[in-house]
BASE-930372 format. One record per residue (C-alpha): residue number from 0; residue in three letters; y, x, z. Coordinates in nm, 2 decimals. Example, Ala and Ser with C-alpha at 12.3 -4.5 7.8 and 13.67 -1.06 7.14 Angstrom:
BEGIN
+------+------+--------+--------+--------+
: resi : resn :     yy :     xx :     zz :
+------+------+--------+--------+--------+
:    0 :  ALA :  -0.45 :   1.23 :   0.78 :
:    1 :  SER :  -0.11 :   1.37 :   0.71 :
+------+------+--------+--------+--------+
This chain:
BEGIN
+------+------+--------+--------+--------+
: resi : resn :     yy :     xx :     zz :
+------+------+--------+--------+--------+
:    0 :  UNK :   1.92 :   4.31 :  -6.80 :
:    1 :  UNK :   2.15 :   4.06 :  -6.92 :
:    2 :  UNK :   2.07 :   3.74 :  -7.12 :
:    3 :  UNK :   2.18 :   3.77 :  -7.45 :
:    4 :  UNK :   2.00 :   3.46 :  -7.61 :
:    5 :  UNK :   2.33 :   3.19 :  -7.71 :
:    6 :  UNK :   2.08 :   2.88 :  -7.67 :
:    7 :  UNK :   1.92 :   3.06 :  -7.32 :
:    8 :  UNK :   2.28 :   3.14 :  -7.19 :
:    9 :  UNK :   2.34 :   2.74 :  -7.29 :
:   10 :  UNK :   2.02 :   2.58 :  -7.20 :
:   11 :  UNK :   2.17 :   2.74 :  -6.81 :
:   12 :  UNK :   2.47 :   2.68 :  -6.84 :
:   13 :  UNK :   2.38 :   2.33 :  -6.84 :
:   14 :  UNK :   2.16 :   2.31 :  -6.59 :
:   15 :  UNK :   2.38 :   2.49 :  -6.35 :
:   16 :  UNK :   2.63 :   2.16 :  -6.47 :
:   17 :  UNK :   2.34 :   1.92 :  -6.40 :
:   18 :  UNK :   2.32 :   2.03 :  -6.07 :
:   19 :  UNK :   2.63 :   2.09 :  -5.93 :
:   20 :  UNK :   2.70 :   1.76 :  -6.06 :
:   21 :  UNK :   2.43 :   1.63 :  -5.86 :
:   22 :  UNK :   2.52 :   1.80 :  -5.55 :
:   23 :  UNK :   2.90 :   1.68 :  -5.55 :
:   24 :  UNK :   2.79 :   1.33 :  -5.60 :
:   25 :  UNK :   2.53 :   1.41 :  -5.30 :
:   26 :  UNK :   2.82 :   1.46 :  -5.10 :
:   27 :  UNK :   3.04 :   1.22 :  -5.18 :
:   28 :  UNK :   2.79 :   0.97 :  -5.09 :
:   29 :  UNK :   2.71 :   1.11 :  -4.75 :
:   30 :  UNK :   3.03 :   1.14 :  -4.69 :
:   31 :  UNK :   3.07 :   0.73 :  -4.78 :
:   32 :  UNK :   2.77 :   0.68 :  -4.56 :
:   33 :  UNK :   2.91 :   0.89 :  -4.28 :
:   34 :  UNK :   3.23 :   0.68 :  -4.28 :
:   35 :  UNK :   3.01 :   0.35 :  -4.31 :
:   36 :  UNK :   2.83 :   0.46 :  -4.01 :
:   37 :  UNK :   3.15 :   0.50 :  -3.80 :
:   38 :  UNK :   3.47 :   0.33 :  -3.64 :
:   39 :  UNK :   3.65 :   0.47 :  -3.95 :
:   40 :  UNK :   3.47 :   0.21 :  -4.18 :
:   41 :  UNK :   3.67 :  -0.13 :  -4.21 :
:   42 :  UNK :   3.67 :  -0.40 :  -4.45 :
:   43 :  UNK :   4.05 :  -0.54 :  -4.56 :
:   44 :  UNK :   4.06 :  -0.89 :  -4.75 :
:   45 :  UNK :   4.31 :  -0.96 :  -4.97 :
:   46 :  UNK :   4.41 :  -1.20 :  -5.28 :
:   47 :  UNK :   4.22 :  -1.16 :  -5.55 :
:   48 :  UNK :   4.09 :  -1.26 :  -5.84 :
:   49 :  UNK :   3.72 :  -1.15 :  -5.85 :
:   50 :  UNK :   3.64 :  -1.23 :  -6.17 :
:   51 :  UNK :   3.91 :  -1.02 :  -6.37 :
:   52 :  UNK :   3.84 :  -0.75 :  -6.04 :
:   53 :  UNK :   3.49 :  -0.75 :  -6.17 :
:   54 :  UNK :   3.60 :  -0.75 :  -6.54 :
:   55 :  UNK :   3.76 :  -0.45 :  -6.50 :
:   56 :  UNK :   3.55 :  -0.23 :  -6.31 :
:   57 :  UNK :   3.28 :  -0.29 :  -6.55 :
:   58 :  UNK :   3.52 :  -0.21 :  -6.84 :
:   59 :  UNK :   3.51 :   0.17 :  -6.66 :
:   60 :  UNK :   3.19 :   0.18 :  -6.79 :
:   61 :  UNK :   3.17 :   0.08 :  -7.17 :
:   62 :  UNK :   3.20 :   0.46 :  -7.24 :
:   63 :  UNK :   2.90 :   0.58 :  -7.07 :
:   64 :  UNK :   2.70 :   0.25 :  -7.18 :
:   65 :  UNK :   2.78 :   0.31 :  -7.54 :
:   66 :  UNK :   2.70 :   0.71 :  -7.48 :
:   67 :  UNK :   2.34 :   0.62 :  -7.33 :
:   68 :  UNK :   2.32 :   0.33 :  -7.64 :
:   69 :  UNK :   2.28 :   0.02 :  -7.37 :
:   70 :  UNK :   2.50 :  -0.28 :  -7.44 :
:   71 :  UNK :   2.68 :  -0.46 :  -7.11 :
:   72 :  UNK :   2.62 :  -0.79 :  -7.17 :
:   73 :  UNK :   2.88 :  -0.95 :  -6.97 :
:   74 :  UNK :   2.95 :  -1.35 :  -6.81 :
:   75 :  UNK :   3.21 :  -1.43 :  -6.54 :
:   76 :  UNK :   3.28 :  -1.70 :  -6.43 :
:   77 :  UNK :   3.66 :  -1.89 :  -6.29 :
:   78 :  UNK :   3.64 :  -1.76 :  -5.96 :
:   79 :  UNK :   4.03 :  -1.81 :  -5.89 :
:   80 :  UNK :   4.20 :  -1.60 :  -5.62 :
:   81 :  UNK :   3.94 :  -1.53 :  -5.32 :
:   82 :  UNK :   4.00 :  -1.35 :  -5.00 :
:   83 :  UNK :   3.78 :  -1.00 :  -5.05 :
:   84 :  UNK :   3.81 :  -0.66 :  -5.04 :
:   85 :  UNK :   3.85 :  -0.55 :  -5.39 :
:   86 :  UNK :   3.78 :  -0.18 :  -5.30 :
:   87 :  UNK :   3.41 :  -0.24 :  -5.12 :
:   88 :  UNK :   3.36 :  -0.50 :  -5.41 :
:   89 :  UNK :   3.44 :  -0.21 :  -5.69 :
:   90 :  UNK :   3.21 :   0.05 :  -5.51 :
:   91 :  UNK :   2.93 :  -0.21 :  -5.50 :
:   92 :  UNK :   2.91 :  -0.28 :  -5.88 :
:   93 :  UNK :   3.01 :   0.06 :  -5.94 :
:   94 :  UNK :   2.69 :   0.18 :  -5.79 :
:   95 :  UNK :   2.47 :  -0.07 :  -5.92 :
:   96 :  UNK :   2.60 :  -0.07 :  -6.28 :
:   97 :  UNK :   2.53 :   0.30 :  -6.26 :
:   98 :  UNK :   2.18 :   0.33 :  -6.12 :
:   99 :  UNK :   2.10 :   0.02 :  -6.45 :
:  100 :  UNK :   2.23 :   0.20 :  -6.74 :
:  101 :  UNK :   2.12 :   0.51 :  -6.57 :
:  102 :  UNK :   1.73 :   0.34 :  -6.56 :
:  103 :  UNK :   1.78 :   0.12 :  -6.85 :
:  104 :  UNK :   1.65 :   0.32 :  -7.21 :
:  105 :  UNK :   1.84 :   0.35 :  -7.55 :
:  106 :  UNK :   1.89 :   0.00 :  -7.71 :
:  107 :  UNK :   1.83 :  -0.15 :  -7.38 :
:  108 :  UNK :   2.07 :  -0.40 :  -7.21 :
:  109 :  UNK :   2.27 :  -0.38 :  -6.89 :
:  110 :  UNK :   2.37 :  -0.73 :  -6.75 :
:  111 :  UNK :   2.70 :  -0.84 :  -6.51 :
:  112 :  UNK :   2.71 :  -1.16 :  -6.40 :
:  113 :  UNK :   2.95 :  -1.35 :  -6.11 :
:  114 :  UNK :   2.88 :  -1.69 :  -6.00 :
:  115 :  UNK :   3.13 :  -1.92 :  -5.78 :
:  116 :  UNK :   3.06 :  -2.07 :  -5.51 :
:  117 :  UNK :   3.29 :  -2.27 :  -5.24 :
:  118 :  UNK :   3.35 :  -1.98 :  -5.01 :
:  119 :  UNK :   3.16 :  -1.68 :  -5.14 :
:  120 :  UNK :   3.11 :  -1.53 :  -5.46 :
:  121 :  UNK :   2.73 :  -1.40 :  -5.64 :
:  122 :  UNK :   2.74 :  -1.06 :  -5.83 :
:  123 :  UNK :   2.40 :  -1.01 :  -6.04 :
:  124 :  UNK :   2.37 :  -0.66 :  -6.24 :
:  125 :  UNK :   2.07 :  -0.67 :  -6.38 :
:  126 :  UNK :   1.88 :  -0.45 :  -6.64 :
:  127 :  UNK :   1.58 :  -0.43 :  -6.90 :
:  128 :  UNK :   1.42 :  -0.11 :  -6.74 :
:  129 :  UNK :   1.10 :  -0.02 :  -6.64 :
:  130 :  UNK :   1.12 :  -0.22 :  -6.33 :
:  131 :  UNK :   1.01 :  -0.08 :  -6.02 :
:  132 :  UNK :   0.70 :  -0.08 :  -5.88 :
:  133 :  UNK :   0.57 :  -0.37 :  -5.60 :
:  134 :  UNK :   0.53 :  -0.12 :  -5.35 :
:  135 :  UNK :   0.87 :   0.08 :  -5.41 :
:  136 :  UNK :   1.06 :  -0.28 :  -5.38 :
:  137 :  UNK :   1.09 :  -0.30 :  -5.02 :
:  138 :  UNK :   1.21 :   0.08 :  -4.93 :
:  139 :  UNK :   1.48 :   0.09 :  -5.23 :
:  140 :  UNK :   1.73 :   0.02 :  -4.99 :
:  141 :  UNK :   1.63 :   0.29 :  -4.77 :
:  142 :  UNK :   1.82 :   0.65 :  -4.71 :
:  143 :  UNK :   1.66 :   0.87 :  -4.97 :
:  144 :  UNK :   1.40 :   0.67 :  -5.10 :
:  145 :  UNK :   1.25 :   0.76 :  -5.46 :
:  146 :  UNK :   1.00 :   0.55 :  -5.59 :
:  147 :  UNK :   0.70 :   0.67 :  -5.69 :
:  148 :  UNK :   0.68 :   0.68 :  -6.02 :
:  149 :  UNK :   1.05 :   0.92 :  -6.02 :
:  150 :  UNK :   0.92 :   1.17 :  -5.75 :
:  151 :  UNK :   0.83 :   1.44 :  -6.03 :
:  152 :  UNK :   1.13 :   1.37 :  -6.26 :
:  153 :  UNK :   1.38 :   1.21 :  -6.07 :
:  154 :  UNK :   1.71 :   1.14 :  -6.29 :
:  155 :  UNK :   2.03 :   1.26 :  -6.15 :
:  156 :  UNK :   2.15 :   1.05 :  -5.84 :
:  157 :  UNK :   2.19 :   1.10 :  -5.51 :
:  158 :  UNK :   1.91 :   0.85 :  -5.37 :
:  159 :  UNK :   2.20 :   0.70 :  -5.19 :
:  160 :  UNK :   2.35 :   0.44 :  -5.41 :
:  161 :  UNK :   2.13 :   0.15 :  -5.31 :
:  162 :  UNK :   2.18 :   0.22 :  -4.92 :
:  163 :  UNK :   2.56 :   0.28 :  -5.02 :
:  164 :  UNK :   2.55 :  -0.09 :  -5.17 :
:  165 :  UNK :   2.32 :  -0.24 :  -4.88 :
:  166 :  UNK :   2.58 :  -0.12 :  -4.59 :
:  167 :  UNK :   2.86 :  -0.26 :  -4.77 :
:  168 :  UNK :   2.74 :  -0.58 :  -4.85 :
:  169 :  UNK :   2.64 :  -0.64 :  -4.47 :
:  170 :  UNK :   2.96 :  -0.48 :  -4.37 :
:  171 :  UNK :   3.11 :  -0.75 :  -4.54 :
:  172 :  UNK :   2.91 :  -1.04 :  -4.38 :
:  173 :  UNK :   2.71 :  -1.05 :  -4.72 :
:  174 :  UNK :   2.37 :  -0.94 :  -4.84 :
:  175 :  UNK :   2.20 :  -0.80 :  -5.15 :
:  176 :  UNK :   1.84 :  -0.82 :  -5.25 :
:  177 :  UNK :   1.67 :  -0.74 :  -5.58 :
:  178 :  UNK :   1.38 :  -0.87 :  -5.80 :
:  179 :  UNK :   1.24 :  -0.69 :  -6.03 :
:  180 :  UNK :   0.94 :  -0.69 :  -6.30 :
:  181 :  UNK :   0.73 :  -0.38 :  -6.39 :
:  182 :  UNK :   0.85 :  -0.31 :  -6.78 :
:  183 :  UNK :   1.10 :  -0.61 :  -6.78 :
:  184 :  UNK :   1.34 :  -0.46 :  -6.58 :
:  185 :  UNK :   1.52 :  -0.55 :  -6.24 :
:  186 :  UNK :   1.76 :  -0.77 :  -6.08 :
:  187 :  UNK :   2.03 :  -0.71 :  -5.80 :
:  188 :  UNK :   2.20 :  -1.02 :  -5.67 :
:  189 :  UNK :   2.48 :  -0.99 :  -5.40 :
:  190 :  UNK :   2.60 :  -1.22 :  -5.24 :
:  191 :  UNK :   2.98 :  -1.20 :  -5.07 :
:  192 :  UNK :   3.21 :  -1.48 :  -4.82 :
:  193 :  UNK :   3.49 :  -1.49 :  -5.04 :
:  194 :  UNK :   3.70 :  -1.79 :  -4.94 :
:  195 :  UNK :   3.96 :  -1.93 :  -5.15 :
:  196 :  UNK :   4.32 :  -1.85 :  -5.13 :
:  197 :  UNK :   4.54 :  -2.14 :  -5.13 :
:  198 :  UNK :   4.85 :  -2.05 :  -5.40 :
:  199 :  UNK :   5.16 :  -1.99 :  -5.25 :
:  200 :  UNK :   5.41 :  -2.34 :  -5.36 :
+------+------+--------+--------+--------+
């Protein structure tokens, strides 16, 4: 028989959404991996300033803080016109700002920060989640990885973000690391070359 109940045919419906959701964004990341771990991967430096680049990727995601009621708490500073790739640089904080507001509760806070330095540039996106657990820290870079404590109920994600950030980083001839504190939250720093562009006279 057929399923007549509005909130059963709903309640579904929406987990039918859930998941192909997470299965498109499953493959989309393999897919980025894939292209990582292959001679079509390359990283293309250009002018630019990384501090209204990073300004505006995080601006993409004011809508979905505000829907999960976290605030981005937000401090750039003058970087000036660097040579990066501004593509690899958006997919990196995309990913990480993500993954914090999607661990980071109601009335919690997401924070972006970029530091300058002579010929690279510091990203931190940090959060005031659960934290993650000392035996969890040193695999969350790994393929497929779940910590322990989301093996149950993990939250919609692919469990590729963090390896998705790692290989860029490196591909870059940068690095990323985390800290983190279980019920204070956690703490991604990356760190990029970005030398500085001399302006055109």
């Amino acid at each position: 028989d057929g399923i007549d109940d509005p909130e059963e045919i709903a309640r579904i419906a929406s987990i039918m959404t859930s998941e192909h959701r997470r299965l498109r964004r499953l493959i989309e990341d393999v897919m980025v991996l894939a292209r990582l771990d292959s001679a079509e991967f390359g990283v293309v430096s250009e002018p630019v300033d990384v501090g209204a680049h990073v300004q505006e990727v995080v601006s993409r995601f004011e809508s979905s803080a505000e829907f999960a009621d976290v605030a981005l708490d937000v401090a750039i500073d003058t970087t000036g016109v660097r040579s990066i790739d501004p593509d690899r640089v958006g997919q990196i904080l995309s990913n990480l700002i993500e993954n914090a507001i999607r661990y980071t509760p109601a009335e919690g806070v997401v924070s972006v920060g970029v530091e300058s330095l002579p010929d690279a540039v510091e990203i931190t996106v940090g959060d005031t989640g659960a934290g993650i657990e000392p035996e969890d820290l040193p695999h969350i870079f790994d393929r497929f990885y779940v910590a322990r404590k989301y093996r149950g109920i993990r939250p919609e994600g692919s469990g590729l973000g963090l390896s998705i950030v790692e290989r860029l980083a490196t591909s870059m001839g940068g690095s990323v690391s985390a800290v983190s504190r279980v019920g204070l939250g956690t703490e991604f720093l990356v760190v990029l070359p970005a030398p500085q562009v001399t302006p055109w006279s």
